[in-house]
C-alpha positions as CSV (number, residue, x, y, z in Angstrom):
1,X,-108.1,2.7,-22.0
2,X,-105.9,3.7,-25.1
3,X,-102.6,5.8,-24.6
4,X,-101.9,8.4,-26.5
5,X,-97.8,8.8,-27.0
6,X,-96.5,7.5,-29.8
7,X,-92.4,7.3,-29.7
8,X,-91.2,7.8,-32.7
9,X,-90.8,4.0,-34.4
10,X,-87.1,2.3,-34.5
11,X,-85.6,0.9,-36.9
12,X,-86.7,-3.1,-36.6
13,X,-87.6,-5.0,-33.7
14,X,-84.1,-5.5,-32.2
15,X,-84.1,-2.2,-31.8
16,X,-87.6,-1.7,-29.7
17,X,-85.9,-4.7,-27.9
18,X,-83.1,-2.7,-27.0
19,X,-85.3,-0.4,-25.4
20,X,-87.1,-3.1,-23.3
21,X,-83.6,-4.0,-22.3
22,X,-83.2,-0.6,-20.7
23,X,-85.9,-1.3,-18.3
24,X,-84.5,-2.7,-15.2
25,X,-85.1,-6.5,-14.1
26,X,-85.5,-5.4,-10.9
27,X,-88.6,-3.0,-10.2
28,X,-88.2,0.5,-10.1
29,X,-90.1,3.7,-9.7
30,X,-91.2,5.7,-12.8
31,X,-88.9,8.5,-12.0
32,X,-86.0,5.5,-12.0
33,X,-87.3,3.7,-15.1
34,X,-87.5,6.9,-16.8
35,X,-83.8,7.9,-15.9
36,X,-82.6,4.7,-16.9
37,X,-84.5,5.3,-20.3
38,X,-82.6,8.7,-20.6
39,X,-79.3,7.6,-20.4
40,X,-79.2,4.0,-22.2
41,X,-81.3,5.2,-25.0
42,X,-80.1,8.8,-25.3
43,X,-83.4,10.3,-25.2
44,X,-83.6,14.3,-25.0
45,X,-85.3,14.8,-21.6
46,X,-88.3,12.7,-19.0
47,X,-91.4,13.0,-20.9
48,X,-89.7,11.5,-23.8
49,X,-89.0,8.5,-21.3
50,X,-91.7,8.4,-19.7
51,X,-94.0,8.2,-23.2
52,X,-91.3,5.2,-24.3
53,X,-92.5,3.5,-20.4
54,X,-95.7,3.4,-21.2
55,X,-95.8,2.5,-24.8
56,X,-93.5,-0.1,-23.8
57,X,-96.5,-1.3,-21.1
58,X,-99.0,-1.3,-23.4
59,X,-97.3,-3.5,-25.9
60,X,-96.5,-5.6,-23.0
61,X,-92.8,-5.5,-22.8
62,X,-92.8,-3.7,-19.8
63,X,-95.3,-4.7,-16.4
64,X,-96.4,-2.3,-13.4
65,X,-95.9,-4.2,-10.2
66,X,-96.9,-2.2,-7.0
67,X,-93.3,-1.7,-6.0
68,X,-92.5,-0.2,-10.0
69,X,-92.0,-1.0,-13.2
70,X,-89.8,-3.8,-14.5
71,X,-89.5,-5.6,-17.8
72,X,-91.2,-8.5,-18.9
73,X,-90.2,-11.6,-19.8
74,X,-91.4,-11.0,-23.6
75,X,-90.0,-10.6,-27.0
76,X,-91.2,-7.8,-29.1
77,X,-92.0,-10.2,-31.4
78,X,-94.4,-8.8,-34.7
79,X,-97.6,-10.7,-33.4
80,X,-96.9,-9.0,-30.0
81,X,-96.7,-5.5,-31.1
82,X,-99.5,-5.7,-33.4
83,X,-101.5,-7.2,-30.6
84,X,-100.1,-4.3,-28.3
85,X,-101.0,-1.2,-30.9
86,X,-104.4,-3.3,-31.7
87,X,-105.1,-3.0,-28.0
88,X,-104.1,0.0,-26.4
89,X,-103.1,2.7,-28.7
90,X,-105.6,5.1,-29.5
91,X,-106.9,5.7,-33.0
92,X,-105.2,2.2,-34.2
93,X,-109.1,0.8,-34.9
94,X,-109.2,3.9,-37.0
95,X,-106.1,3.8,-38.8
96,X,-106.6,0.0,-39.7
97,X,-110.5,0.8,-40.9
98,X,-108.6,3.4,-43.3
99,X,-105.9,1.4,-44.2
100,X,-108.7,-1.5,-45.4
101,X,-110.1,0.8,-47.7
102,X,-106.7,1.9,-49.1
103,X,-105.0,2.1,-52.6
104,X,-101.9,3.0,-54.3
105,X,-103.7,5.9,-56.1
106,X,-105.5,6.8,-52.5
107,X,-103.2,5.7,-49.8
108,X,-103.6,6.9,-45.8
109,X,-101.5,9.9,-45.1
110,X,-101.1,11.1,-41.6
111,X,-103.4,14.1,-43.1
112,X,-105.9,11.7,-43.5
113,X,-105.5,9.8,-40.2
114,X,-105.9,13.2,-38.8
115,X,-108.8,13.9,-41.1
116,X,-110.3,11.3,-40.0
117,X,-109.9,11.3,-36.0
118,X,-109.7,15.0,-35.6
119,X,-113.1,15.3,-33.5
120,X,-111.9,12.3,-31.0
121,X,-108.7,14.3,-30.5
122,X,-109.4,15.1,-26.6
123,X,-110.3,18.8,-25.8
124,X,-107.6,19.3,-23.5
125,X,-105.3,18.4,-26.2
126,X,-106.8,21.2,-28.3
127,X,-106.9,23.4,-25.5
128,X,-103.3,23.5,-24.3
129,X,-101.4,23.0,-27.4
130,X,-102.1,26.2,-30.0
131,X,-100.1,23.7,-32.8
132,X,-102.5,20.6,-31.4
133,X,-103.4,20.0,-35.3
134,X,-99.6,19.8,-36.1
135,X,-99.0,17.6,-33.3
136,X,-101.4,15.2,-34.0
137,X,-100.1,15.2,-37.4
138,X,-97.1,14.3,-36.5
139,X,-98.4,11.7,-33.8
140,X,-100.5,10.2,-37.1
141,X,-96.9,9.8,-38.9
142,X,-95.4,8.1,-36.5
143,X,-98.6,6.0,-35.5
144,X,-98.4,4.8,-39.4
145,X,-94.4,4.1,-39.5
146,X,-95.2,2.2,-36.7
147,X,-98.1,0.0,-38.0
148,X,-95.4,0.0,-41.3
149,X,-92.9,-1.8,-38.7
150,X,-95.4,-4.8,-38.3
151,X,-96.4,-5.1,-41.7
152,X,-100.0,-3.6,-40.8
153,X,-98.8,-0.9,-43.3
154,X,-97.2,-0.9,-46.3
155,X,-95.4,2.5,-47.8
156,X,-96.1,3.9,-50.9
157,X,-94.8,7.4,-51.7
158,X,-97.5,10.1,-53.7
159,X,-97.6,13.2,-55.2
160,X,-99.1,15.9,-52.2
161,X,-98.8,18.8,-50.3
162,X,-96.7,17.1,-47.9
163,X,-92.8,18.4,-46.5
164,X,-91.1,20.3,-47.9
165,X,-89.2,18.0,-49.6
166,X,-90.5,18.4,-52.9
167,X,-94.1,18.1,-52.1
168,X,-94.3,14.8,-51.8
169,X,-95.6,12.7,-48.9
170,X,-95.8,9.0,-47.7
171,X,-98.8,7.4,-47.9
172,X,-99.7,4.0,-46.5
173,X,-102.1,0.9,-47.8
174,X,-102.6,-2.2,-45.9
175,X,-99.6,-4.4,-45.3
176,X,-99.1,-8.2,-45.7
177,X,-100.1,-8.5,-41.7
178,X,-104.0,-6.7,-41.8
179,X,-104.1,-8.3,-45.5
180,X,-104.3,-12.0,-44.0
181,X,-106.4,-10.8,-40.6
């Protein structure tokens, strides 16, 4: 099974290590873990922690015994993260498969992601969430930025319909890492 939260990326590894580090060594219950997440990372409220917990899991930096979670004696290493998002985060397989058959003058955008997965989005998604398009959206941004931090991705910037910031929007082709795969 793939998950669906995507944190917003940090800035380099060291960083996504620090938010390992604020898993305890000792297990802990979610509500615990999630606390914990809150304070030494300075995230705005639970769900936020609790969406860093299990994307943490699923890269494999953080384990679910049966008396809590606890961190894993692993570094976020760049093989280990692209294994992690190859694995377990959903519409990965679909962003890579896009990012193949990418190019400079065509590069993925998350409008495109989104294009491109918008009938797999799960109906209860589109049912509860009026804005479910612009969430997923933004979900494809960061899903991108994130394949960007393991050199699955590489940025390009484009001419578009994108923010606000003078139309232009970020674009992605293959990176060094799904070049040599």
């Amino acid at each position: 099974m793939r998950i669906k939260p995507v944190p917003e990326p940090p800035a380099d590894l060291a960083e996504l290590a620090a938010f390992q580090r604020a898993v305890p060594l000792v297990p802990g219950s979610t509500d615990d873990c999630c606390a914990r997440l809150r304070d030494r990372r300075d995230l705005p409220n639970r769900q936020r922690a609790n969406d860093w917990l299990a994307f943490l899991r699923t890269l494999g930096l953080v384990r679910e015994t049966p008396r809590g979670f606890v961190r894993a004696d692993a570094e976020p290493t760049p093989e280990s993260v692209r294994s992690g998002l190859r694995e377990g985060v959903l519409f990965v397989p679909e962003a890579l498969s896009l990012l193949r058959a990418a190019s400079p003058a065509e590069p993925v955008t998350p409008a495109t992601l989104l294009a491109a997965t918008r009938e797999s989005v799960p109906r209860h998604d589109r049912a509860r969430d009026p804005e479910w398009e612009r969430s997923w959206r933004d979900r494809a941004d960061r899903l991108l930025r994130w394949l960007a931090l393991v050199d699955l991705a590489a940025p390009v910037e484009r001419d578009g319909d994108g923010p606000a910031d003078g139309g232009r929007e970020r674009g992605y082709v293959a990176g060094d890492a799904l070049s040599d795969a």
